[in-house]
C-alpha positions, 0 to 999 in steps of 0.5 A, spaced: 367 139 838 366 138 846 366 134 852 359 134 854 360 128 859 365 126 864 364 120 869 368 118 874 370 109 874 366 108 881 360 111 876 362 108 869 366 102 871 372 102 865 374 098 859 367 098 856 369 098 847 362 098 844 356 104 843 350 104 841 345 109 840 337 106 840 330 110 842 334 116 844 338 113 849 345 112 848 348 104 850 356 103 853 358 097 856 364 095 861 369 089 859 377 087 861 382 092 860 386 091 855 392 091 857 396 084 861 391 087 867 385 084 864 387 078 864 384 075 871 378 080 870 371 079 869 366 084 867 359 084 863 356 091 865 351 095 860 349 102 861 344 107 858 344 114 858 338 119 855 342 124 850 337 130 851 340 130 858 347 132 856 344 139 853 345 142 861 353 141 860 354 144 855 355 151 858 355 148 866 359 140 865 359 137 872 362 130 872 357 125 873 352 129 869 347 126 867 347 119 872 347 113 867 341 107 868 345 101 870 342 096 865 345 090 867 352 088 870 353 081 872 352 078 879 361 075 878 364 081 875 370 081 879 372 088 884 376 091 878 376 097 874 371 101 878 367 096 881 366 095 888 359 090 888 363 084 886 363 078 891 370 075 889 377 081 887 379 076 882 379 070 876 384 066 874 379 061 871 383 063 863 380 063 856 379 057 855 372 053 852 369 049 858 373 052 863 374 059 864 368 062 867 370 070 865 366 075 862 368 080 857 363 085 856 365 087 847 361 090 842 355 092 841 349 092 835 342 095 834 336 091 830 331 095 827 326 093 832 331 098 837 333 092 841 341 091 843 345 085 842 352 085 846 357 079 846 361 076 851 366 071 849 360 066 845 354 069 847 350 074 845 346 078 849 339 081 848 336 087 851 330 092 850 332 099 849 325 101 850 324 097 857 331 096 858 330 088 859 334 083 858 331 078 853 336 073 854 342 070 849 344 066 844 350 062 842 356 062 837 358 055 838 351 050 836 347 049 829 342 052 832 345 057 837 341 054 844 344 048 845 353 050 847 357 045 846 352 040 848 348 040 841 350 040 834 357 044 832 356 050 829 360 053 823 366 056 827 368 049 827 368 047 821 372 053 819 377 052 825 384 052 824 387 045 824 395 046 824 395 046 832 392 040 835 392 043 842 389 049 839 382 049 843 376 048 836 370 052 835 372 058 838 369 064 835 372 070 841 367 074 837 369 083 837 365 089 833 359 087 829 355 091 825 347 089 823 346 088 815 342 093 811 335 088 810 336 087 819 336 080 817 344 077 820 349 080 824 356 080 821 361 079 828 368 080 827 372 073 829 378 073 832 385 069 831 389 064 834 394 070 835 390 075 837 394 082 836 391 086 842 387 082 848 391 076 847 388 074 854 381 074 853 380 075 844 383 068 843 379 064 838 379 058 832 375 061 826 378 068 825 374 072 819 367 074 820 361 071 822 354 071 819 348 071 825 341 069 822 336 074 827 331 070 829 325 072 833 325 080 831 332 080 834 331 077 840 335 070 838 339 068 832 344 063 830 351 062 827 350 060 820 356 062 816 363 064 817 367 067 812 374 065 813 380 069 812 387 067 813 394 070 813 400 065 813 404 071 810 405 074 818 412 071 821 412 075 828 413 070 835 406 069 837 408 069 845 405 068 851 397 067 850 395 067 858 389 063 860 389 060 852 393 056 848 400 058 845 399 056 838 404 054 834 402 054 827 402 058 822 395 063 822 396 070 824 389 072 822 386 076 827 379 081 824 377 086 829 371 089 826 365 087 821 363 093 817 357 093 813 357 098 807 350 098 802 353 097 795 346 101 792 348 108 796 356 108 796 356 115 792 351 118 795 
C-alpha cells in the first residue's frame, strides 16, 4: 500500500466522511469537524478526481497532485477547515429542525445509473457523475420527499422517540448509506437522541436505518420505512448536546452505518 495523493486543506477543505468511486472518477465530500470545533461550522462541498491521473505519483508524489474538480460547494459554507470563499466566518444558528440553517456535507452513495447521491442533515442531493451536474434534492421529513415539514410526515415520525416531550420529532440526522443489490432503495443510517460522536451536528429522533424508495433513475427518492432499533440498556450521562435538545429519556440508540449484504453471494 502507498500514499498516491496528498492534499493540503486550502485544496481539499477538511472533514469530509464519505467516498464514492463512479465513471472513473473517484467523489469525496467536505462536512464539519467532528470535534466540539464543528459546532458553529457550516460546510456542504462535493469534490471529484479521475483515478488514472493518480499513476504519475507513484514514483514522483507532488502535493496537490492531481488538482480535484470542485463539484459543488455551497454559497453559506463558513471560513472554516480550509476554506476561504465564504461570506460569513461563522454559524451559531444549531441543529435544530425549522431553525438551524447549517449544512453537514455526510455520506455518500452511487445508483447504478452512476449518479451520486449526498446527504446533508435531511436532505439528499444528487448529482451527475458524468456531467458533474447537480440534479437536485429530495427530503427525509415528508411522504413524498418534496414537500419538508410543509407536506405530510413522513415515517421518521411515526417512529420518533416519544419519552422526551422537548425532543425535536421527525428528525432522521441521516449518516452512511449504502444502495441495495436491485438499485431499487437506499438504506441510510439514522442517527440517535444520544448521538455518540458529532453530537452537535448528528442529533436525530428515529434512530435505526432508513429505507429511500429511488425514483426517477436515481434523481429523487422518498422515505418509506424505518426499521427502528432501540437500546434502553445503555445508562451512560447524555451531556450536553449543543445547538440540540439535551435529552432526558432513556434511548441510546444511535446507528452509524447501513450496510447492504446479497444473501445469494455470501460465500462466494
Amino acid at each position: 500500500m502507498q500514499i498516491v495523493g496528498e492534499y493540503g486543506d486550502r485544496i481539499i477543505n477538511g472533514a469530509g466522511c464519505g467516498g464514492v468511486e463512479a465513471g472513473g472518477n473517484f467523489y469525496i465530500n467536505g462536512g464539519v469537524s467532528a470535534g466540539s470545533a464543528g459546532f458553529d461550522q457550516s460546510t456542504f462541498t462535493l469534490y471529484s478526481f479521475d483515478d488514472s491521473r493518480f499513476a504519475a505519483n507513484i514514483n514522483n508524489p507532488r502535493e496537490n497532485t492531481p488538482f480535484p474538480d470542485l463539484v459543488f460547494k455551497d454559497s453559506t459554507n463558513t471560513n472554516t477547515i480550509g476554506n476561504i470563499d465564504g461570506t460569513i466566518d461563522l454559524n451559531t444558528s444549531g441543529q435544530l429542525p425549522n431553525q438551524t440553517t447549517r449544512r453537514d456535507s455526510h455520506g455518500a452513495a452511487v445508483t447504478l445509473d452512476g449518479r451520486i447521491v449526498d446527504r446533508i442533515q435531511n436532505i439528499v442531493e444528487v448529482f451527475d457523475s458524468t456531467t458533474q451536474e447537480r440534479l437536485g434534492a429530495y427530503d427525509l421529513v415528508s411522504k413524498d420527499g418534496k414537500s419538508g415539514r410543509e407536506g405530510p410526515a413522513g415515517p421518521c415520525l411515526k417512529h420518533s422517540v416519544l419519552d422526551d416531550k422537548d425532543l425535536q420529532l421527525n428528525d432522521p440526522a441521516p449518516d452512511l448509506m449504502m444502495m441495495t443489490t436491485d438499485g431499487k432503495h437506499l438504506m441510510i443510517a439514522f442517527r440517535g437522541p444520544v448521538p455518540v460522536s458529532v453530537s452537535h451536528s448528528a442529533q436525530g429522533s428515529c434512530p435505526g436505518v432508513g429505507i429511500v424508495e429511488l425514483t426517477e433513475g436515481g434523481k429523487s427518492g422518498r422515505l418509506i420505512d424505518v426499521l427502528r432499533t432501540t437500546n434502553t440498556i445503555d445508562t451512560a450521562p447524555v451531556g450536553e448536546i449543543k445547538g440540540g435538545r439535551d435529552y432526558i429519556g432513556a434511548e441510546r440508540s444511535d446507528v452509524h452505518h447501513a450496510a447492504v449484504i446479497d444473501v445469494n453471494k455470501r460465500g462466494e
